[in-house]
N, C-alpha and C positions, 0 to 999 in steps of 0.2 A: 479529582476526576470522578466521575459518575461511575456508581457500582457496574453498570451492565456496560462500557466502553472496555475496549480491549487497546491494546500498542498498536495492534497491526494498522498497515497501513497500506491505501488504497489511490493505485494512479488511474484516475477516471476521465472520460472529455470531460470541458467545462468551457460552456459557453464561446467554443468555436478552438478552444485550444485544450491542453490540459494542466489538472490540478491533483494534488497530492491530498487525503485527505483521510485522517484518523477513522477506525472505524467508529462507527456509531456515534460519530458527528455530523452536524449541517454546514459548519461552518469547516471551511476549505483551510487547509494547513499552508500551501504555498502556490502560487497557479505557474505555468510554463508555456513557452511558446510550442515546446516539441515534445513528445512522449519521451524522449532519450532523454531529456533534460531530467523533466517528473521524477523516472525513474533515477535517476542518481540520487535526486535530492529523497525521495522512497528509500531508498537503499538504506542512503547515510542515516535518517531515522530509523529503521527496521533495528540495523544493525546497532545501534546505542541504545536502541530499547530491547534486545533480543526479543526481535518478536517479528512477525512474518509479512510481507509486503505481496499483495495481488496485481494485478497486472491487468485493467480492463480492454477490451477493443472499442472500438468507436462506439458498439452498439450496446455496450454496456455487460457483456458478458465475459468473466474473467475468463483470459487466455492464459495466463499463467500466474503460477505461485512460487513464491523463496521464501525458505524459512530461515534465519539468523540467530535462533536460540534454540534453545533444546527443543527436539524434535519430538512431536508426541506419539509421532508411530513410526518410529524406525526402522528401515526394511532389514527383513529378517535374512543372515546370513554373511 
C-alpha cells in the first residue's frame, strides 16, 4: 500500500450511482446501485480494517463519519 493511503473508507456517487472507495485512491473498491448498499459493503471493510468510513452526499460533501477502530479523540467524560 502507498505510504500516504490510509484504511478509511469512502461511500462517494459514481457515475450515476454509488461506489465505495479507499482513501487516497482513484481506483473504486466496489460500485452499488444504492447508497444503503455502498454503505454496508463500507462498513464490512471499515470495520476489518479498524479504520473509519465517511459517508458522502450527492454533492460530494461528507455527511457523516463512523469510526470502527480506536478512536483518536475520544469524548471526554
Amino acid at each position: 500500500m502507498n505510504p500516504k493511503q490510509s484504511n478509511n473508507q469512502h461511500v462517494v456517487p459514481h457515475k450515476g450511482a454509488w461506489a465505495v472507495r479507499a482513501e487516497g485512491s482513484e481506483r473504486v473498491t466496489s460500485r452499488h446501485t444504492t447508497q444503503t448498499a455502498a454503505i454496508g459493503a463500507a462498513r464490512t471493510i471499515a470495520q476489518n480494517q479498524k479504520s473509519e468510513m465517511f459517508i458522502h452526499a450527492k454533492n460530494g460533501q461528507i455527511r457523516e463519519r463512523n469510526t470502527y477502530g480506536p478512536d483518536q479523540c475520544p469524548p471526554i467524560g
